[in-house]
C-alpha positions in Angstrom: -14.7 2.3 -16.0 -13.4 4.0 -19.0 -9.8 3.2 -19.2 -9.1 5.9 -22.3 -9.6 9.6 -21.7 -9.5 12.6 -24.3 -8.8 15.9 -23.2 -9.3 18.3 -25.5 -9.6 22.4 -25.9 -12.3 24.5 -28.2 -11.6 27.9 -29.1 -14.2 30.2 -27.6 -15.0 33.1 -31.1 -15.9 36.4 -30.8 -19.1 37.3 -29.5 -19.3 33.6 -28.0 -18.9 32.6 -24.6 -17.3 29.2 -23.5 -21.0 28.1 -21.5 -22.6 28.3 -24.7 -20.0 26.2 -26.6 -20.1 24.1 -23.7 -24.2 23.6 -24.5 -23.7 23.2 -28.3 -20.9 20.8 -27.6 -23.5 19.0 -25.5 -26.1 18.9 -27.9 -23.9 17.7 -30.9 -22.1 14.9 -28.8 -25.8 13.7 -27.3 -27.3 13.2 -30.8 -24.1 12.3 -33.0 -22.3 10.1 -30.3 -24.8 9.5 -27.5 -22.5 7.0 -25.8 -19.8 9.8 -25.4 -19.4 10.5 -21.9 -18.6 14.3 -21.9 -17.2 16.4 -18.7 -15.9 19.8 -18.7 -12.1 19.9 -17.7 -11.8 22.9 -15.3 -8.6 24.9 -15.8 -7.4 28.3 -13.5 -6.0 31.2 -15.0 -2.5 30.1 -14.9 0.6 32.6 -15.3 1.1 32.7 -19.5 5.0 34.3 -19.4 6.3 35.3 -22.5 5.5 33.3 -26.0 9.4 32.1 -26.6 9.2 30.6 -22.9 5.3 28.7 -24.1 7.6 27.7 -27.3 10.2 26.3 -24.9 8.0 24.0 -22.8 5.8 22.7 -25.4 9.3 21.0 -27.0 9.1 19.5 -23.9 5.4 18.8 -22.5 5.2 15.7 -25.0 8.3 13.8 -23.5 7.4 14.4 -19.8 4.0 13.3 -20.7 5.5 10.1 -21.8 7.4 9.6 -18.6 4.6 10.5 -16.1 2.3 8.4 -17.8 4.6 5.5 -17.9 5.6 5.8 -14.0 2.0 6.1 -13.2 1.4 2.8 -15.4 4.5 0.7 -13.9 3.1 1.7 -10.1 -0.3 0.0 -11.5 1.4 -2.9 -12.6 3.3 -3.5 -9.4 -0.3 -3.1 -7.7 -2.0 -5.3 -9.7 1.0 -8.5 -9.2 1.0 -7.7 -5.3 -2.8 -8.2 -4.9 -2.5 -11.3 -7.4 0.2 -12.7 -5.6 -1.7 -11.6 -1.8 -4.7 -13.2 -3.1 -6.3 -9.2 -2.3 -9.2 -8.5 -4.1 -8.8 -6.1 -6.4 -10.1 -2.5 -5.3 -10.4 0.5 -7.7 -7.6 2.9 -7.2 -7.8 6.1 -5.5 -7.0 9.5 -5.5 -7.3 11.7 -2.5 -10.4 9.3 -1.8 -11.8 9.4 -5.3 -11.4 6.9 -7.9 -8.9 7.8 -10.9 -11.6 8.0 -13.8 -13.9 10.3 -11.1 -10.5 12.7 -9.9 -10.2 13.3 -14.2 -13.5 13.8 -14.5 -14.1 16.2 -11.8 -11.0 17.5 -11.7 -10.2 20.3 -9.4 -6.4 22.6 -9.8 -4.9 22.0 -5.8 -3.8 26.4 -5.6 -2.4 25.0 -2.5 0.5 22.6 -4.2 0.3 24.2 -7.2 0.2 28.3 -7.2 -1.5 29.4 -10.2 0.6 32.2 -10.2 3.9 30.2 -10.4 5.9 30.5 -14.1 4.1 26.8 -16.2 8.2 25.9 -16.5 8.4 26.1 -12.8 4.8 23.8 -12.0 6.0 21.6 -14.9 9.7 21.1 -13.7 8.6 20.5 -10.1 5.9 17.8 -10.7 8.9 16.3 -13.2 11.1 16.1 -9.8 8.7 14.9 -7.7 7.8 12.3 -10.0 11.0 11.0 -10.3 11.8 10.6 -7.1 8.7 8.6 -6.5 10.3 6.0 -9.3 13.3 6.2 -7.3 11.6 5.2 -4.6 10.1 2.4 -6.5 13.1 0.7 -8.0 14.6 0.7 -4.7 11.7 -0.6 -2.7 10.8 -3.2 -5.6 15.0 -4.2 -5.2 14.5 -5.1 -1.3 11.5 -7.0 -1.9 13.0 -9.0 -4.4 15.7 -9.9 -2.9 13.5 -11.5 -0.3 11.7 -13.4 -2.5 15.0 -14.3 -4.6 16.3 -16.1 -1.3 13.0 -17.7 -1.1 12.8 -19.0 -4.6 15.8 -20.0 -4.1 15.3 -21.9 -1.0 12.4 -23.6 -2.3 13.7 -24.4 -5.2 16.4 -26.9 -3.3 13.0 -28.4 -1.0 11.4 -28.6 -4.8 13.6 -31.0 -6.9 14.2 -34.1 -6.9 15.7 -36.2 -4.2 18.8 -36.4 -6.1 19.1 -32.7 -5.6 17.1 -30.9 -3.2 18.4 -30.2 0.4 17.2 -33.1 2.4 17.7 -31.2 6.1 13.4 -31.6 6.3 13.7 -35.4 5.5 15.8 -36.4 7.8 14.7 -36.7 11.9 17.1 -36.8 14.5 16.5 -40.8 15.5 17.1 -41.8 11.6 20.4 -41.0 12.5 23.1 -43.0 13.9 26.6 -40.3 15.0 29.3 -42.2 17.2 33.1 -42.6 17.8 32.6 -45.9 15.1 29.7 -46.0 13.4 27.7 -43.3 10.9 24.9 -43.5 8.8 24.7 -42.6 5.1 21.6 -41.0 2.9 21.3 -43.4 -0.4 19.0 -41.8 -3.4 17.5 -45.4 -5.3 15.8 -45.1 -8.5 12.1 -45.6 -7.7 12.4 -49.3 -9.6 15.5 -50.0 -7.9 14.7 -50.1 -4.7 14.3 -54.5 -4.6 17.6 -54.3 -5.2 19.2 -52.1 -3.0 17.3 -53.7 -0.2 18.4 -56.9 -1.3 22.3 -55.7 -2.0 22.9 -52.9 0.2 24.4 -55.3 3.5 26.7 -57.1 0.9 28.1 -53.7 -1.0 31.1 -54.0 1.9 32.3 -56.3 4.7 31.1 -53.8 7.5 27.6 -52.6 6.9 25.0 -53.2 9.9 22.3 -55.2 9.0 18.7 -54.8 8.4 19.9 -51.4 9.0 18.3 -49.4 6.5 15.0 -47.4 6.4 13.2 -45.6 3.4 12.7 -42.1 4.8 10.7 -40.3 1.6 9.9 -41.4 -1.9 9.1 -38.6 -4.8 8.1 -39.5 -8.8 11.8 -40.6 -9.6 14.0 -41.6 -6.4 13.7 -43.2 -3.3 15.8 -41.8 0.0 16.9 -44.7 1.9 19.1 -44.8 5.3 22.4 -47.2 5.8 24.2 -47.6 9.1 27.9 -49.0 9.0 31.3 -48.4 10.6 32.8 -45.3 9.6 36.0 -46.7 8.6 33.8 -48.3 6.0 31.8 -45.5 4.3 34.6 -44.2 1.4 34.7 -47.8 0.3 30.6 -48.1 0.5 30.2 -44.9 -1.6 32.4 -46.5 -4.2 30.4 -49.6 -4.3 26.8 -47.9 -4.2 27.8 -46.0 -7.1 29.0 -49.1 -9.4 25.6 -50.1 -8.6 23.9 -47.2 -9.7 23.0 -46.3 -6.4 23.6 -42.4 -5.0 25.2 -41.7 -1.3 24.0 -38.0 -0.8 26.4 -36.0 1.3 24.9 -35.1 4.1 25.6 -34.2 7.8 23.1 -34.1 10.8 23.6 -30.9 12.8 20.2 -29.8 15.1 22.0 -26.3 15.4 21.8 -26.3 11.9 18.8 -27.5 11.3 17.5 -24.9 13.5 19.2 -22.0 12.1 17.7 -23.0 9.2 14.4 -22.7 10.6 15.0 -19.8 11.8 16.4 -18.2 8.8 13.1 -19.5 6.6 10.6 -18.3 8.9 12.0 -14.9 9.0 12.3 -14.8 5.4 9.1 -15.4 4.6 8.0 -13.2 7.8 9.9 -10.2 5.7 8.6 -10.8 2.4 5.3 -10.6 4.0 6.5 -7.0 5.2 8.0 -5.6 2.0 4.9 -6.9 0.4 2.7 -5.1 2.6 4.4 -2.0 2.7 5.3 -2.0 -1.1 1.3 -2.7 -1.8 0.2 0.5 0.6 3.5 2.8 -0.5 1.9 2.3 -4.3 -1.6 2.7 -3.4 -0.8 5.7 -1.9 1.9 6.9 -4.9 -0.4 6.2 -7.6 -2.9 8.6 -6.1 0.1 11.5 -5.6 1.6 10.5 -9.3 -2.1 10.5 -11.1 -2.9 13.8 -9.1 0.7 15.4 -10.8 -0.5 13.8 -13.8 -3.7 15.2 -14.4 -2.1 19.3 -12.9 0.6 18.5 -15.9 -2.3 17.8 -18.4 -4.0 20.7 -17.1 -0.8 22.9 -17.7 -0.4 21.2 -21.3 -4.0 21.9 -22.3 -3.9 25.4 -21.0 -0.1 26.3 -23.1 -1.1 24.3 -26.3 -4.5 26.3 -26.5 -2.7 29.4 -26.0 0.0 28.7 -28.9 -3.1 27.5 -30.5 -5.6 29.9 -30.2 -4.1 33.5 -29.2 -4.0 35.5 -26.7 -5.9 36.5 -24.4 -6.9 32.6 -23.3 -10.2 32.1 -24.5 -11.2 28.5 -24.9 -13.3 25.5 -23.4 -11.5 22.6 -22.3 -13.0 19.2 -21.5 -12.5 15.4 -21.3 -14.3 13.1 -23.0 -14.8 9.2 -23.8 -15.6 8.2 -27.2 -16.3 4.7 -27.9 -13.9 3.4 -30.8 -17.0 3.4 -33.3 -18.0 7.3 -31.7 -14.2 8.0 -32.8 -14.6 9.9 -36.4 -18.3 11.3 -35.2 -16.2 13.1 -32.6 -13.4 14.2 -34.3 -15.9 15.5 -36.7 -17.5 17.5 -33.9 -14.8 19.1 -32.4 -13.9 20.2 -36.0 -17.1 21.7 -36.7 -17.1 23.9 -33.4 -13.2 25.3 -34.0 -14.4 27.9 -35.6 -11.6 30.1 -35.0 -9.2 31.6 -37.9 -5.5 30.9 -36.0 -6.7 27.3 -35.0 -7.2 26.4 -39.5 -3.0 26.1 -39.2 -3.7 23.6 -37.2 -5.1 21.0 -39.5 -2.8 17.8 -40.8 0.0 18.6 -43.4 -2.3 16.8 -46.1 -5.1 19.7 -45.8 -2.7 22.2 -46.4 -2.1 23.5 -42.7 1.4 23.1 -41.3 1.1 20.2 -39.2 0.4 19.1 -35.4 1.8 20.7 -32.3 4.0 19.7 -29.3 4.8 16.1 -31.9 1.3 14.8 -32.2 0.9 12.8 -34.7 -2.4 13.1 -35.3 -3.1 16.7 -35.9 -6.4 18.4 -35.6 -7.8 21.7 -35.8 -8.0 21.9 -31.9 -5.9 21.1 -29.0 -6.5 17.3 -28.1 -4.6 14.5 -26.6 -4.9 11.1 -24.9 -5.0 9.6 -21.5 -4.4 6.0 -20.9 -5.3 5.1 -17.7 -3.9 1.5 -18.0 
């Protein structure tokens, strides 16, 4: 699939009607740039208003184009990290049914959403608003999900580190420890080469320690997690003594009702960022197709005012879209020159030919309307 679009307008002369510029356009294309896929870009009769009110919205056709476009990209994105992260194979995107490069190719003006005889300021303000709610709706669905996955990370990253850091609440079972009215039993983190001697030092570190009491419950790359059972009137004084020894007495506390709730808490975590990932992954498969579809009206609506600024009145041009390959470039532009045979469209050319420059801030001027789609 092409991921780089052209649209672009022809004036239609005198005496000339825009099937037969269609067929020389055709011809030239097929034997100057044969790998130049070539559609025609249908466009109603839309409402033209006055020329100071064409003049007004072409000042500001080039900045909404930049923000449509650049919703319609970030909605992509998101798609394209959910099915990564989802492990969903990646499916072409839609609109309506159709896939994006198809619905530009073929495109067809929805009269229903967008009355033809409606003022352009009025279809162009109104797919502006509804695009913007839709990234409303984005930044605060992308927030909740997120968040989720924030608490997550966050989670994991304390069952990730190192037994001198991470939570140890998994570790530890209910029989490895030893709760009463006199005695407790302490979590000591040994450095993985240590561990001889702790096992030979640990019932000698105080006067009250039980023997042969303690148990290696989990070993990682650096640290060993070892248990120690000893009167509790002893353990401030044992801490003290492990740690001249380089040995480290994790805090820790054996609740099950804890335990539990933390459970309970992870499973429905990662229950709800399965959710938010669902629903964000089918709320952007079905906003890109509603934001592409705007996108490609608006285009339709920039086409149709720049040709008229362009060209004259009454609207007389062909409009098409097309895919030149980046060596097909110059033999297109070339083209498209040749067949703008019309006397209003010469001001048109850059400033260095002696016209007055682009239209609507191109940058690239030509002696016909043209502009770019980026599909991705």
């Amino acid at each position: 699939m092409a991921t780089r679009y052209w649209v672009a307008s022809l004036p239609v002369g005198e005496g000339s009607s825009a099937s037969s510029l269609w067929s020389r356009l055709q011809e030239s294309i097929s034997k100057q740039a044969f790998d130049t896929a070539l559609y025609r870009f249908n466009i109603p009769n839309l409402r033209v208003g006055t020329l100071d009110s064409l003049l007004a919205l072409s000042d500001d056709l080039l900045k909404a184009n930049s923000f449509i476009e650049g919703v319609s990209h970030k909605i992509r994105r998101q798609i394209e990290e959910l099915e990564r992260v989802s492990g969903v194979v990646t499916s072409s995107l839609t609109v309506d049914g159709v896939p994006v490069d198809s619905y530009l190719t073929r495109f067809v003006w929805d009269e229903a959403k967008y009355p033809t005889m409606s003022p352009l300021r009025e279809i162009v303000d109104g797919i502006h608003v509804q695009i913007s709610k839709i990234e409303d709706d984005l930044k605060v669905r992308v927030a909740e999900y997120n968040n989720v996955r924030s608490q997550l990370n966050a989670i994991n990253r304390k069952q990730a580190g190192s037994l001198a850091v991470r939570d140890l609440s998994s570790l530890v079972k209910p029989q490895d420890v030893v709760s009463s009215e006199h005695l407790t039993t302490l979590l000591a983190v040994v450095s993985k080469y240590s561990q001889k001697d702790w096992l030979s030092s640990y019932e000698t570190l105080t006067a009250y320690v039980v023997p042969r009491s303690s148990k290696k419950l989990h070993e990682d790359n650096e640290y060993a997690l070892y248990t120690v059972t000893l009167f509790n009137r002893d353990a401030d004084n044992f801490r003290t003594k492990a740690r001249e020894r380089g040995f480290q007495i994790r805090d820790f506390e054996y609740n099950p009702e804890t335990q539990e709730s933390r459970k309970q808490e992870l499973d429905k975590l990662n229950q709800d960022q399965e959710t938010f990932r669902s629903s964000l992954l089918q709320w952007c498969y079905t906003s890109y197709g509603e934001v592409f579809s705007s996108w490609m009206h608006f285009c339709a609506v920039r086409v149709f005012s720049e040709s008229i600024l362009r060209y004259g009145l009454p609207p007389s041009f062909l409009s098409t879209v097309m895919s030149p390959s980046v060596k097909s470039e110059k033999k297109v532009r070339s083209i498209l020159e040749g067949l703008s045979g019309n006397s209003n469209s010469t001001y048109w050319k850059t400033e260095d030919e002696g016209g007055v420059g682009g239209f609507a801030g191109e940058a690239d001027a030509h002696p016909y309307v043209c502009f770019t789609i980026n599909l991705i």
